[in-house]
N, C-alpha and C positions, 0 to 999 in steps of 0.2 A: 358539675354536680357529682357527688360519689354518694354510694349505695344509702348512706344514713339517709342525706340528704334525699335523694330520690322517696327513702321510705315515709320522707313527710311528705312528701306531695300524695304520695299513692294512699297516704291514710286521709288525709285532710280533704282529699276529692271526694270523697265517699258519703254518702247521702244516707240518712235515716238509721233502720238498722246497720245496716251495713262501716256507716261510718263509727259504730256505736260498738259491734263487735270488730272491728280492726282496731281501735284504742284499746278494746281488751285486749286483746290477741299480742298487741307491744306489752301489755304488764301495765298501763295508766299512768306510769309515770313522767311522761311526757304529755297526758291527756289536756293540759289547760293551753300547752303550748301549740298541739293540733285542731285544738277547738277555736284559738287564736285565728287560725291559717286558716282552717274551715271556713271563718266570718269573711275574714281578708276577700278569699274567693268568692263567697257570695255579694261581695261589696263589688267585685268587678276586675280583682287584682288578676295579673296574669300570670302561668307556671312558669316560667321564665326564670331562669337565676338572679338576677337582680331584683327583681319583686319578691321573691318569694324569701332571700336573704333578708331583703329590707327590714323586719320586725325585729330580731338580731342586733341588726345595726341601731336601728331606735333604742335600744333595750339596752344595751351597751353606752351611749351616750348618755340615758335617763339613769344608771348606775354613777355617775361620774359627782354629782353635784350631791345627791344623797351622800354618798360614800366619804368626800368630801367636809360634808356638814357634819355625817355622826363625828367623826374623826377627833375634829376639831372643836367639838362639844368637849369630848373626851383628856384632849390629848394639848391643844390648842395647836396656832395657826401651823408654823413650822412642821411638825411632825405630821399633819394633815397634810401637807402641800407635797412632800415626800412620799407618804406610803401612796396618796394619790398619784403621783407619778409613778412608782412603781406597777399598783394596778394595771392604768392605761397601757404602760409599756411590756405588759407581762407577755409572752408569744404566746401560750394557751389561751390569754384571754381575748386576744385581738383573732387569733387563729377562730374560735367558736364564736365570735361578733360577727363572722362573716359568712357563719354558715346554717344553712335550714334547719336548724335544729335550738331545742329548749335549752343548751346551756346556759345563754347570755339573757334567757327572763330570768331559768331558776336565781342566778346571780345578783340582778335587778331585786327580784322578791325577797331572795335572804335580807342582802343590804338595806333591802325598804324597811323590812321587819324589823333589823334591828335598831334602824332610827325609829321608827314607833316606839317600841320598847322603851328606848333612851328616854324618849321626852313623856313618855305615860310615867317614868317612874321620878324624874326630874320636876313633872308638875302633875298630880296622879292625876288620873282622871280613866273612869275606868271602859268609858267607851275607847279609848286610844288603846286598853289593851287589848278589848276583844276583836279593834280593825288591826294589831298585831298577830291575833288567833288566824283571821279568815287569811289576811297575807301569808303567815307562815303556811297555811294548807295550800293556797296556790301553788305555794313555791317547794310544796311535797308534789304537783299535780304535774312539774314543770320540770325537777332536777330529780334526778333517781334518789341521792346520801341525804335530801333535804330534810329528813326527821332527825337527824343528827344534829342537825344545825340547829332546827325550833324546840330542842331538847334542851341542847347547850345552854341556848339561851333562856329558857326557863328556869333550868337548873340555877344558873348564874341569881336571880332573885332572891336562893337562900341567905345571902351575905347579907341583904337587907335587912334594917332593922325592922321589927315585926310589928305593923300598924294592920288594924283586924280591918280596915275596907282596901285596903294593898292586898291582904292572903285572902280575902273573898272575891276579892276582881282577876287573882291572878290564878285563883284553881277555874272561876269559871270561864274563865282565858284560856285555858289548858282542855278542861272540859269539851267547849266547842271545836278546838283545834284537831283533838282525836278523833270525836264522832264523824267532821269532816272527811278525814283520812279512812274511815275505814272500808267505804268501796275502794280506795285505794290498795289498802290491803288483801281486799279478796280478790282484786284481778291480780298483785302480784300472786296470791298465790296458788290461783287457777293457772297464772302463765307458768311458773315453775322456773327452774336457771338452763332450760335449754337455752333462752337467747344468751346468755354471758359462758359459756362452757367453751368460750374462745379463748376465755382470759387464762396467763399464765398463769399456777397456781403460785401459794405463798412460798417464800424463797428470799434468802437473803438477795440475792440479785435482782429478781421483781421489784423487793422493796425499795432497795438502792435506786433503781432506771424509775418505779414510780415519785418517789422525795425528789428526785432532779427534775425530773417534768411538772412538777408541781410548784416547785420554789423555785429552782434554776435554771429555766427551760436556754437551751442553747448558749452557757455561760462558760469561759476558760475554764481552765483547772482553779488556774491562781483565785479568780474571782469568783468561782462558786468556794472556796473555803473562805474567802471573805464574805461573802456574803452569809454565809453559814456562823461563822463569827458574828456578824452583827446580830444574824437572828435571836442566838444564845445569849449576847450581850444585853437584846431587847426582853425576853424573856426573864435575865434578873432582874433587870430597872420592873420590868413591871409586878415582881412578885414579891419586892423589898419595898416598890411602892402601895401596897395592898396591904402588907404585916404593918407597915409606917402611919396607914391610914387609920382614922378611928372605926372601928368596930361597926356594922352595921352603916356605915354613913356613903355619900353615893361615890364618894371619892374612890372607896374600897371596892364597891362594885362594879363602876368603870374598868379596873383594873380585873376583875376577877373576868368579866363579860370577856375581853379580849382575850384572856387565857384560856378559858373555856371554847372560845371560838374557834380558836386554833387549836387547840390537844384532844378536844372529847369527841369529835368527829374524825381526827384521824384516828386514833386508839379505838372508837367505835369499829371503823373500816378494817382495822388489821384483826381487830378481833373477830370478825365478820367472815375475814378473810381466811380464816384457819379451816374453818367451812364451804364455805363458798365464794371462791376468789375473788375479789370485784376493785383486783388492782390496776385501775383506769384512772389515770391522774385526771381526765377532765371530771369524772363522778365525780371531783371533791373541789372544782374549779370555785366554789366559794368558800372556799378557805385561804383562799390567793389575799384576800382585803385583810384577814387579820395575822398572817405569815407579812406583806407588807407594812403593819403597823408594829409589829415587833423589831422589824427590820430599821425601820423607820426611828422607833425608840433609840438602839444599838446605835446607830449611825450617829443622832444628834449627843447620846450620851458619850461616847466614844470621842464626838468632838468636841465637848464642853470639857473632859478630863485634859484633852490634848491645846488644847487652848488655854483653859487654868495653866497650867505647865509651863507653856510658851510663854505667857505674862509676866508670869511670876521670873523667868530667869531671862527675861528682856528687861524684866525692871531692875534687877536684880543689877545687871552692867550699868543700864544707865545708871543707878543711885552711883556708881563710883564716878562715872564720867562728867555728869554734870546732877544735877540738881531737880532738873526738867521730869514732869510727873506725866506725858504724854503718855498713849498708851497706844495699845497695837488696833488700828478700827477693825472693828466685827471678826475678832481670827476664828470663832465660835462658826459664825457664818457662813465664814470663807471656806472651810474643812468639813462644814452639813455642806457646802453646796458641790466639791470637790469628788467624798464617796459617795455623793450623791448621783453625780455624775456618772462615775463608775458604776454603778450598779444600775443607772438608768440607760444611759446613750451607748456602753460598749455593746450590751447584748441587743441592743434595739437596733443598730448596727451591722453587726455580727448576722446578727436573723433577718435580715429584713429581705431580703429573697425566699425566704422560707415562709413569712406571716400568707397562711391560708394559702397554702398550698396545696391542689388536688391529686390525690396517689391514683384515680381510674381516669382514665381516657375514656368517659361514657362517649360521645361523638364519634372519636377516631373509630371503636370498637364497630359500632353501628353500622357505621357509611362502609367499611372494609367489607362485612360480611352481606350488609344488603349489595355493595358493587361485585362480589365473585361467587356468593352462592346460587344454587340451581332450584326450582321449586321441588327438585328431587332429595335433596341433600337434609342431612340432620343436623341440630343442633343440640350442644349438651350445653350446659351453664354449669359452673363447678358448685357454686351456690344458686340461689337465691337472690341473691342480693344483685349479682352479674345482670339478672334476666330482670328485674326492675330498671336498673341501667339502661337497658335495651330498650325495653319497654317505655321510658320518658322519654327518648330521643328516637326513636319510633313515630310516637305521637308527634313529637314539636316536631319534626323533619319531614315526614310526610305524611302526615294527616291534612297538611295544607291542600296538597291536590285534591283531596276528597276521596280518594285510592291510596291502599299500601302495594308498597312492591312485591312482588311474587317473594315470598319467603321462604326458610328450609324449616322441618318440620320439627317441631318442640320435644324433644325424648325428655329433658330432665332441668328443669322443670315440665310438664307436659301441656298445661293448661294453652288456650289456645291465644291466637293473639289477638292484637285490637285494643283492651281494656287496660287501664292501671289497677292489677289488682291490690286487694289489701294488704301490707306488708304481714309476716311470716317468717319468722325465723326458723331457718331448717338449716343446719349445719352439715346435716348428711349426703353422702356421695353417691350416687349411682356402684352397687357392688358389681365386682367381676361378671358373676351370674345375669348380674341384669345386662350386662353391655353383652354378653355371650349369648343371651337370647336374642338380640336384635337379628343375628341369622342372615343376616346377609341383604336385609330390606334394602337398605340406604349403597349407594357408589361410594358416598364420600360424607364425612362427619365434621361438624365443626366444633371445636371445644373452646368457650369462652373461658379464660382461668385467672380472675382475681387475685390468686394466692395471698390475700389478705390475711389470713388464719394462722403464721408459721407453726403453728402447734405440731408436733412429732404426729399425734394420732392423724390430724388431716393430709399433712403430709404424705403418711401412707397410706392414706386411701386415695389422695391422690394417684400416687406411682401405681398402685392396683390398679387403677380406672385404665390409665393412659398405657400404660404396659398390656394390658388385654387388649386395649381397641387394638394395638401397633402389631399386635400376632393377627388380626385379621383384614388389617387394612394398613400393610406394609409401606404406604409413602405419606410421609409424614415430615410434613412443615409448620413454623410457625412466624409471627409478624411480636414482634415487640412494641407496645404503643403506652407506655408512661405508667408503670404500674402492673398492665394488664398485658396477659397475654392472649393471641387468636391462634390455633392449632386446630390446622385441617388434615387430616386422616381419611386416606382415600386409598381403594385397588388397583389403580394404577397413575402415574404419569402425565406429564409434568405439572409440578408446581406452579399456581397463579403469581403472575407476577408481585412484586412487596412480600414475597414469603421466601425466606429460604429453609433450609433443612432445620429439621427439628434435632435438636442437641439428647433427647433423649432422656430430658428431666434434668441436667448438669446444672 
C-alpha cells in the first residue's frame, strides 16, 4: 500500500462528521469512491490490501464488456475488439485497477455514461438521458478531470439533428447533472490546489512525459511513433467519416462523440494547466478508451489501404500467369491482427514487471524503526503521507496484541498515535528554526523520507531540514528500503545494525 492508497482507508474508516469532513478535506472528488469503501467496511470487508483493492478490480472488469458494446455499436465488431484490447492492456490502466483508489470507477462511470448516451440517443428515451446525467455526476464524485468528460459528451449532441423532446431531455440532462456537482465544486474550492502544488508545472517536457503516460505508457521509441501514427491515421478516418456523414444524422455524431472524447478533455487539461498544473496522466485515465479507438480506427484503416494494394498487385501477376481469380484469404485480417499485436503484447510484455508496482516500502519502514527505536528517540516524517504509512501498518502489525510497541515521539507530523487519522494534504517541511528549537530534547531522530515530491522547492527544504539536524546530531545513517528512505540522526555512536552512513543527501 503507498500513501494515496493508505489515504483511502484512513478517510473511508471515518464515521459521521468526521468521515464527512475528511472527504472534504481531499477536495470530493474521489468522495463516491470513499463512500464506496465506507459501505465495503461497514458490510464487514477487511483493510487489508486485497480487500480494499478489490472494488478496483471489480470496476475494471465491469469497464471491459460496456466499453466493448459502445465501441461496437459505434465502430462495429473488429475495431471493438482492438481498441478493447488496447484498453485492457494499457499499464495505467491495469496499474490503477489494482489500486485503492477511484480511478478504475471514475473510468467504469465515464464508459457507463457514454453507453447510456449512445443508446438514449439511438432509441431516445429521455429517462436513459437523465440516468446518463446522475452517472456522469458519480463519475465527477469519483475521477478528479470527470466534468471534462460529461461536457464532451454533451457538447457532442450539437451535431444532432434538432427534434424539440431530444433538446428538452437533453438540457434537463444537463441541468440535473450540474446541480449535482456543485457540492462538488464548493469542496474543491474550500480545499484549494494545496493538494496538487506537487505537480510539475506546464512545460514542454511535462507535456511530452505526460502524452507518453497516457498513450504510450512503457512503449519502444520505434513503437510509440507507430503508435502515434496510428492515432493521427485514426483521427482522419474519423473526421472525414463525420464531414462524409449526412448532417445531423447518428452516423455523424458517432464520429464527432469519439472526437470530442479524446481532444476536449485534453485541451481542457492543458488549458487548466497554464494555471494550475494538473499534469497527471492518470487524472485523464479515461481518455485511454477513445485515444484506443482512434488507435484502433488507424490500425484497421492502415490495414484495409495495405491490403487493397497487396490484392490488387497479387492479381495483377496472377492475370499473366494463369487465368485463376483466387485471391489472397483475409490479408485485411491478417495486418489488423499483426499491428495489432504490436501494439498490444510488445508493451504488455515489456511492462509486465512494472503493472502495479509499489514505490513505498510501507512494512519494511515500520518494522525497521519500531525494531531499533527507543521510547526516547524522535520521529519526523518528511510528509504526511510517510506518517499514514506508518500509521496503517502500525495498526494491522500490532494492533493484534491488543498493545503497541514503545514508540519514538511524533515531531512532525506531531499528532499522537493510535488512530488513522483523516488524510490532509500538507506538503510542508519542518523549517530549520523548528528543528533548531528542539534544543537538545531527543539523543536520536528518526527521519522518514518518501522523497516522492522531486520538485526543486521540496527538494530544498528538504536539504535545509536534514543539514540542520546533521549540525546537532553529527552521526548520521540511513537504510534504503524500495522507494523510501529511514535516517537516524543521533549524538553519538554507533550505527544500528541495517544502516550504514548517510551519503549526505547525494
Amino acid at each position: 500500500m503507498w500513501s494515496d492508497e493508505v489515504a483511502s482507508v484512513s478517510i473511508s474508516v471515518q464515521h459521521g462528521h468526521a468521515l464527512w469532513s475528511a472527504v472534504a478535506s481531499d477536495g470530493g472528488s474521489m468522495a463516491a469512491y470513499y463512500l464506496l469503501l465506507h459501505t465495503l467496511f461497514l458490510a464487514g470487508m477487511g483493510q487489508s490490501p486485497v480487500p480494499v483493492r478489490l472494488a478496483s478490480v471489480v470496476a475494471f472488469v465491469a469497464t471491459v464488456p460496456f466499453l466493448y458494446g459502445l465501441v461496437r455499436r459505434c465502430w462495429g465488431t473488429q475495431v471493438a475488439f482492438v481498441a478493447t484490447a488496447i484498453v485492457v492492456t494499457n499499464r495505467m490502466v491495469i496499474t490503477k485497477a489494482q489500486e485503492a483508489r477511484g480511478y478504475a470507477l471514475g473510468l467504469l462511470l465515464v464508459v457507463a455514461a457514454a453507453w447510456l448516451l449512445t443508446i438514449a440517443v439511438e432509441r431516445f428515451s429521455t429517462p436513459r438521458l437523465l440516468a446518463w446525467a446522475v452517472v456522469s455526476a458519480l463519475a465527477c464524485y469519483s475521477l478528479l478531470l470527470s466534468p471534462l468528460f460529461a461536457a464532451a459528451q454533451f457538447l457532442s449532441l450539437g451535431t444532432l439533428r434538432h427534434r424539440g423532446g431530444l433538446v428538452r431531455a437533453a438540457v434537463m440532462a444537463a441541468v440535473v447533472a450540474a446541480l449535482a456537482v456543485v457540492p462538488l465544486g464548493l469542496m474543491a474550492l474550500h480545499r484549494g490546489t494545496a493538494q496538487i502544488d506537487w505537480i510539475a508545472p506546464l512545460s514542454t517536457g511535462a507535456v511530452k512525459g505526460f502524452l507518453y503516460g497516457l498513450v504510450v505508457p512503457w512503449f519502444p521509441t520505434w513503437l510509440r511513433w507507430l503508435m502515434l501514427v496510428v492515432i493521427m491515421v485514426g483521427v482522419v478516418r474519423a473526421v472525414l467519416g463525420a464531414a462524409h456523414s449526412e448532417a445531423g444524422s447518428l452516423a455523424r455524431w458517432q464520429r464527432v462523440l469519439w472526437l470530442s472524447w479524446a481532444g476536449f478533455p485534453l485541451a481542457g487539461l492543458l488549458a487548466i494547466s497554464s494555471q494550475v498544473s494538473l499534469l497527471q496522466s492518470d487524472y485523464l485515465i479515461a481518455s485511454v478508451p477513445a485515444f484506443a479507438v482512434l488507435a484502433s480506427l488507424g490500425i484497421t484503416a492502415i490495414a484495409e489501404w495495405a491490403a487493397s494494394g497487396a490484392v490488387e498487385l497479387i492479381e495483377k501477376v496472377r492475370a499473366r500467369r494463369s487465368s485463376s481469380k483466387r485471391r489472397v484469404p483475409f490479408p485485411g485480417s491478417v495486418l489488423v491482427a499483426v499491428v495489432a499485436g504490436l501494439v498490444v503484447v510488445n508493451p504488455l510484455v515489456r511492462s509486465w514487471g512494472r503493472y502495479g508496482a509499489v514505490i513505498e516500502n510501507g512494512p519494511g519502514t515500520t518494522r525497521l524503526v519500531v525494531s531499533l527505536a527507543r521510547p526516547s528517540d524522535a520521529i519526523i516524517f518528511d510528509q504526511p503521507a510517510q506518517r499514514m504509512i506508518f500509521n496503517y501498518y502500525l495498526l494491522a502489525d500490532f494492533d493484534k496484541a491488543g498493545r503497541f510497541p514503545l514508540l519514538p515521539v511524533p515531531v512532525w507530523p506531531a499528532d499522537a498515535w493510535g488512530s488513522q487519522l483523516p488524510y490532509a494534504a500538507d506538503h510542508r517541511l519542518p523549517r530549520p528554526a523548528a528543528i533548531a528549537a528542539l534544543d537538545g530534547r531527543f539523543t536520536r531522530i528518526w527521519v522518514v523520507d518518501g522523497g516522492w515530491a522531486p520538485l526543486k522547492r521540496y527538494l530544498a527544504q528538504s536539504r535545509g531540514m536534514l543539514t540542520t539536524l546533521h549540525q546537532d546530531y553529527p552521526f548520521a545513517g540511513e537504510a534504503d528500503l524500495k522507494g523510501v528512505k529511514v535516517l537516524l540522526f543521533s549524538t553519538a555512536g554507533p550505527l544500528p545494525p541495517g544502516m550504514h552512513a548517510w551519503a549526505g543527501g547525494a
